[in-house]
C-alpha positions as CSV (number, residue, x, y, z in Angstrom):
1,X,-23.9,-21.7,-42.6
2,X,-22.9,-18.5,-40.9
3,X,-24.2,-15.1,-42.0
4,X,-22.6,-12.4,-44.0
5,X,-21.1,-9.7,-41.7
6,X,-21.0,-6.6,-43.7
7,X,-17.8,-4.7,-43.3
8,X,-17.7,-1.2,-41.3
9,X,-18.9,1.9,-43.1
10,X,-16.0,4.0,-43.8
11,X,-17.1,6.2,-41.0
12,X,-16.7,3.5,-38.2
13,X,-13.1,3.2,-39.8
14,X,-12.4,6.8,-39.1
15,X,-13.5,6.8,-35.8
16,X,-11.2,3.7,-34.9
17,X,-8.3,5.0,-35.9
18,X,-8.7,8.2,-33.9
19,X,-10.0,6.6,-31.0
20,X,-6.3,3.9,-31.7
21,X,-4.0,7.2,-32.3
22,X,-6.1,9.2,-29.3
23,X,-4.8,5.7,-27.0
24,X,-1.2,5.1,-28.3
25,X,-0.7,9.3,-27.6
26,X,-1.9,9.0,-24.1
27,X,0.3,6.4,-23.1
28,X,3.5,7.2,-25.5
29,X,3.3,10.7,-24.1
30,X,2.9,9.6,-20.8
31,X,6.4,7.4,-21.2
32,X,7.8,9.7,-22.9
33,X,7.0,12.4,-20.0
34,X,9.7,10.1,-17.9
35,X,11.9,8.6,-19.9
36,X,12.5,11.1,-23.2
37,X,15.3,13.1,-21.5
38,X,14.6,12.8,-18.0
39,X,14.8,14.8,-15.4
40,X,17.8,14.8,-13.4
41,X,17.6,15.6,-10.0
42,X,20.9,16.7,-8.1
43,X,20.6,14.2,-4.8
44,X,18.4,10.8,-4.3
45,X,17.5,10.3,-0.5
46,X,17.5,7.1,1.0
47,X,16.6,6.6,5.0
48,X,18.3,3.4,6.7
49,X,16.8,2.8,10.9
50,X,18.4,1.7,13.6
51,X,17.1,0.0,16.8
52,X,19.5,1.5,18.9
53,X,18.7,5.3,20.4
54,X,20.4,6.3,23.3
55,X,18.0,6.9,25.8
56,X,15.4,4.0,24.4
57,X,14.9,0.9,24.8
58,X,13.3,-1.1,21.4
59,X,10.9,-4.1,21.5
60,X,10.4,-5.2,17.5
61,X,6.8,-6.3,16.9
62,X,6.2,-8.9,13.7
63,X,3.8,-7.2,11.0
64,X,1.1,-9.4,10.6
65,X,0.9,-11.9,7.4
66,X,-2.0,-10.7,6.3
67,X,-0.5,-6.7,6.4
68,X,2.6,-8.2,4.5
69,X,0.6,-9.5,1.8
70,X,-1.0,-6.1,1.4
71,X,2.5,-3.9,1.4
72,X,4.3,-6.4,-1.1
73,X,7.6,-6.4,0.8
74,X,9.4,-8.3,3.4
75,X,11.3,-4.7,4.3
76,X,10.1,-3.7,6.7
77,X,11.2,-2.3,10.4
78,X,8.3,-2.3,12.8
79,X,8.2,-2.3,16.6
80,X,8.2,0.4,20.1
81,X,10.7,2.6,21.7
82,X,10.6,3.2,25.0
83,X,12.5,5.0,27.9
84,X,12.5,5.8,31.1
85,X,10.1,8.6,31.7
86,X,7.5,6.5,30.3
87,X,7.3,7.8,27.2
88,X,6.8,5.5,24.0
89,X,7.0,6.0,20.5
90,X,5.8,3.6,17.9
91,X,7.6,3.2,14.5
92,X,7.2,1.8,11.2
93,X,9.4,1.7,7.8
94,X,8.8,0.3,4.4
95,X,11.4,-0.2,1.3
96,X,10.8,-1.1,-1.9
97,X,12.9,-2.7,-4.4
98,X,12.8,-0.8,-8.4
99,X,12.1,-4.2,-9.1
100,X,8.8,-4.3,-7.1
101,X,5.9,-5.0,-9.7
102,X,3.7,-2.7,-7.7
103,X,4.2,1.2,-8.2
104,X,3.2,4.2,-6.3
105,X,0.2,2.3,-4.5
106,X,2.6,0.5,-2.1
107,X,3.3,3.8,-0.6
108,X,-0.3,5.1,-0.9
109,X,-1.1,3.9,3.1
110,X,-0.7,6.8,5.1
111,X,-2.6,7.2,8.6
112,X,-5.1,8.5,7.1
113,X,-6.2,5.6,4.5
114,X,-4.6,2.8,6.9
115,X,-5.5,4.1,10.5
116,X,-9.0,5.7,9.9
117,X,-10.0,2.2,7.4
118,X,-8.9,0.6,11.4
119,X,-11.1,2.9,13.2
120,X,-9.0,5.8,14.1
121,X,-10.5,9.7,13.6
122,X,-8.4,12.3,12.2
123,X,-8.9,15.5,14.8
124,X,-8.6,19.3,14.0
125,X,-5.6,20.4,16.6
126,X,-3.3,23.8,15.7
127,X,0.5,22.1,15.3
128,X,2.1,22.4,12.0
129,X,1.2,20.5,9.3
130,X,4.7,19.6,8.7
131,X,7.6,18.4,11.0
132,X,10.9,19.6,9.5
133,X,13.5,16.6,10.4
134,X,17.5,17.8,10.3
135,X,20.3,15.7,8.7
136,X,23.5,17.5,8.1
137,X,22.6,20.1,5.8
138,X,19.5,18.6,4.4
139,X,15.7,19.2,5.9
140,X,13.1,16.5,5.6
141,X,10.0,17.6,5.6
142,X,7.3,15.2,7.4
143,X,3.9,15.1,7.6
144,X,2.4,15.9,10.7
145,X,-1.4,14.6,11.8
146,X,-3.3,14.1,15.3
147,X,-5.6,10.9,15.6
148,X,-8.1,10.1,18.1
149,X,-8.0,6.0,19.2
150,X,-11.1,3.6,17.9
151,X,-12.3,4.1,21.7
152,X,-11.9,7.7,22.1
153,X,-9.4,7.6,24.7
154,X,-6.3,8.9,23.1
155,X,-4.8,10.8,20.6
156,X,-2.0,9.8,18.8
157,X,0.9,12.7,17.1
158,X,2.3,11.0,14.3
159,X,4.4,12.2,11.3
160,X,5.2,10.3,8.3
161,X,7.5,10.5,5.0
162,X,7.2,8.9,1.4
163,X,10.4,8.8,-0.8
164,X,9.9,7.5,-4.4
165,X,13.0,7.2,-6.6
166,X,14.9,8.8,-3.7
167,X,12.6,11.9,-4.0
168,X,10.4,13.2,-0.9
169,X,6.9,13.3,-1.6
170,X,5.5,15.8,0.3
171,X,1.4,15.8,0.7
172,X,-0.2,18.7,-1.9
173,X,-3.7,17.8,-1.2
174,X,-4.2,17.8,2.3
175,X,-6.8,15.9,3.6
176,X,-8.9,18.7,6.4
177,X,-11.5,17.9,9.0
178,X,-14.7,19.2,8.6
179,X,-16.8,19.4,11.3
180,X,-19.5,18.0,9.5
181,X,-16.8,14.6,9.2
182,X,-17.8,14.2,12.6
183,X,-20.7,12.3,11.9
184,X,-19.1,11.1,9.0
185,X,-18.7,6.8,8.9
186,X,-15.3,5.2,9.0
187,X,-15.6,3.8,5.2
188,X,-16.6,7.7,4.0
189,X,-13.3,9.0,5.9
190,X,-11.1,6.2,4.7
191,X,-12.5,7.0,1.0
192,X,-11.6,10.9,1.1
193,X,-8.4,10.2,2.6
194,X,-7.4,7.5,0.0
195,X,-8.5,10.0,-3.0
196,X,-6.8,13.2,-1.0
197,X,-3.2,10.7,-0.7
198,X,-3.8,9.8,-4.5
199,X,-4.4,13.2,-5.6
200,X,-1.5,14.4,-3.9
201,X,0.8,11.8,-5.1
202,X,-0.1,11.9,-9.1
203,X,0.7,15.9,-8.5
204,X,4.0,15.3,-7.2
205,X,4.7,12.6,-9.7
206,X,3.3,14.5,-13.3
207,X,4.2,17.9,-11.7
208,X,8.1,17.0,-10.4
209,X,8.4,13.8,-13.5
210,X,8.9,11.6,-10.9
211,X,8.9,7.9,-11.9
212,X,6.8,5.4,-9.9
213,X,9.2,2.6,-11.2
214,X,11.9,3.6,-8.8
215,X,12.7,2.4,-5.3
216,X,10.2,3.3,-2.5
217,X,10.0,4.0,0.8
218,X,7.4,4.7,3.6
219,X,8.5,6.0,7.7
220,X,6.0,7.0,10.4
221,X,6.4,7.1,13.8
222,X,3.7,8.7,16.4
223,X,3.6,8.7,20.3
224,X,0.7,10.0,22.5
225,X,-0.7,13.7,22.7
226,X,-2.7,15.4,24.7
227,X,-4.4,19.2,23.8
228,X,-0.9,20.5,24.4
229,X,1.0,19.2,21.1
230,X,4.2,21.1,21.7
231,X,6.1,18.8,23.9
232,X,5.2,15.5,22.0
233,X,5.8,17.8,18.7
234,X,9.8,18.1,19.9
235,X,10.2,15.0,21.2
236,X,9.5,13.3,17.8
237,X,11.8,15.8,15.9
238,X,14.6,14.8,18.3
239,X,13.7,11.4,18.3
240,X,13.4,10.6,14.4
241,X,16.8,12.6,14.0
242,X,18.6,10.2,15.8
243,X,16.4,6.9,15.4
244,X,16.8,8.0,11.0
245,X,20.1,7.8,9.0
246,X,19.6,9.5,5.6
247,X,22.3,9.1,2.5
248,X,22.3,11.8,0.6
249,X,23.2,10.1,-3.0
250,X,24.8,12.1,-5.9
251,X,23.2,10.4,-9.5
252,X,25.0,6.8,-10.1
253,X,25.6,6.5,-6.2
254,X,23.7,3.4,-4.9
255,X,22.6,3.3,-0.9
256,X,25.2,1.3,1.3
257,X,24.4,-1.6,2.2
């Protein structure tokens, strides 16, 4: 025979339904924060690549399966230019589908979550945190970061730009060298720059009620860099304005095809 359960105190009531109204206001408000009369932003952007730069010659590289699994999308644009002054410049772009069951944590593997987890060191250096990229009459601005190779040999310029529901997520919580980071393990570096990008990124999105739920999209490109920064600094700028296409979309107006 099972035993009697007696039925909550009145008080245990109480604090159930707070603790029930105190859950559906959190989440309620947080819809409501994107979809009760939502912000409406005057232009979407949407970038589209090409694998034709005059100047350059492109050699596509496959992105491995296990890399796919992990980024949720078969979009994806991934290979070297190179012309003939020997310069090379590696690139990479990511699109996601509104559809995609993942939100903004497809987009949340920037150099310095992706490259340092691989072994790469972020390195203090005195070039702009930002790249400012020119289409028409609209300025993109890029993020702009120096790494130093798993063997210590190179460093590596590269820029990169997030777009969620064709807005540009620009970084708020920048993720700084100390030099105490020097002695710093790769799993501590990879762990402040994954809470630095998602900081950043739930900013934007609460601060600019920008939906996660939208399309996505992730560019980077980099090329090698030595002390001087300037050079490689220009060369990307001119490079990722021709090697880029952006649409500037009005609200309604879907990307072409």
């Amino acid at each position: 025979m099972l035993p009697v359960t007696a039925p909550p105190a009145p008080a245990t009531h109480r604090w159930i339904l707070l603790l029930s109204l105190l859950f559906l206001s959190a989440t309620g408000g947080a819809w409501a924060w994107y979809h009760v009369a939502p912000k409406q932003f005057a232009v979407s952007y949407h970038f589209d690549a090409t694998n034709t730069v005059a100047g350059w010659q492109f050699r596509p590289e496959p992105v491995p399966e296990n890399a796919v699994e992990i980024l949720a999308t078969t979009n994806l644009f991934n290979g070297t230019f190179f012309n003939e002054r020997g310069e090379r410049i590696t690139v990479f772009m990511g699109t996601w589908d509104a559809d995609n069951p993942k939100q903004l944590s497809v987009v949340g593997h920037t150099p310095d979550v992706c490259w340092v987890g691989a072994g790469w060191k972020p390195v203090r250096t005195e070039h702009p945190a930002k790249l400012p990229l020119t289409f028409g009459p609209h300025q993109i601005p890029f993020e702009a970061r120096t790494f130093l190779t798993p063997d210590g040999r190179q460093r590596e310029l590269t820029v990169w730009c997030t777009v969620v529901s064709g807005q540009v997520f620009e970084e708020t919580a920048r993720f700084e060298v100390a030099p105490t980071d020097a002695g710093a393990n790769r799993k501590q570096l990879q762990a402040e720059g994954a809470r630095s990008t998602l900081k950043s990124k739930l900013v934007k999105a609460i601060g600019e009620r920008i939906p996660g739920s939208g399309t996505k999209q992730f560019v980077r490109f980099s090329t090698a860099t030595g002390t001087a920064w300037q050079a490689p600094f220009a060369s990307l700028q001119r490079f990722g304005e021709h090697w880029l296409h952006l649409q500037a979309l009005v609200p309604g107006q879907h990307p072409a095809p």
